[in-house]
N, C-alpha and C positions, 0 to 999 in steps of 0.2 A: 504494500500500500504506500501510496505516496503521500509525502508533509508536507504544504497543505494540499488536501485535497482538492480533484479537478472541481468539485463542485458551488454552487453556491453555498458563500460563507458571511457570516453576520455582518463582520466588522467592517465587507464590501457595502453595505446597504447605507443608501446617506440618508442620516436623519435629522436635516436641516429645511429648512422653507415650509412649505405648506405641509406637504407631506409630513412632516415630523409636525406639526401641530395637530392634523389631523388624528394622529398616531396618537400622541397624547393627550386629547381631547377624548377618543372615546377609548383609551384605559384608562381615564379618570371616569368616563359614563359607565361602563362594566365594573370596576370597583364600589361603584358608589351603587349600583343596582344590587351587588349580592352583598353588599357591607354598608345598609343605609343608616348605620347609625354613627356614620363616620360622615353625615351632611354637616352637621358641624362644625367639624375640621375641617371638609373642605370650602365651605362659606369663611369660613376664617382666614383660610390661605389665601383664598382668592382676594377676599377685602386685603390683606396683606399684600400682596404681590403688586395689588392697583395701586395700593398709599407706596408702595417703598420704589415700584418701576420709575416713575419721572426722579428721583436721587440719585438711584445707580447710574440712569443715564446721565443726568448731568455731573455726576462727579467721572462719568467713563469718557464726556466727553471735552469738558474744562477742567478736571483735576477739582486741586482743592482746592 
């Protein structure tokens, strides 16, 4: 057998741009369907991510 194999392999698969939002949009919709008492955390995450996205950007994109 050969290292790596001919086949398709994960770490080839890009997961950037749409596609990777999509990708993680609905493994956050399938987690949240068999584990709904984790709405919580993720209504939290998300209100977090929206307050703290415009900071990271502006410290990623003028420093301090």
């Amino acid at each position: 057998m050969s290292f790596p194999h001919t086949g398709i392999r994960i770490d080839r698969i890009p997961a950037e741009g749409v596609g990777g939002g999509i990708f993680a949009a609905g493994l956050g919709l399938v987690l949240l369907l068999q584990f709904p008492a984790l709405l919580p955390v993720a209504a939290a995450a998300i209100v977090a991510g929206v307050a703290l996205a415009p900071v990271l950007h502006r410290l990623h994109t003028h420093g301090f």
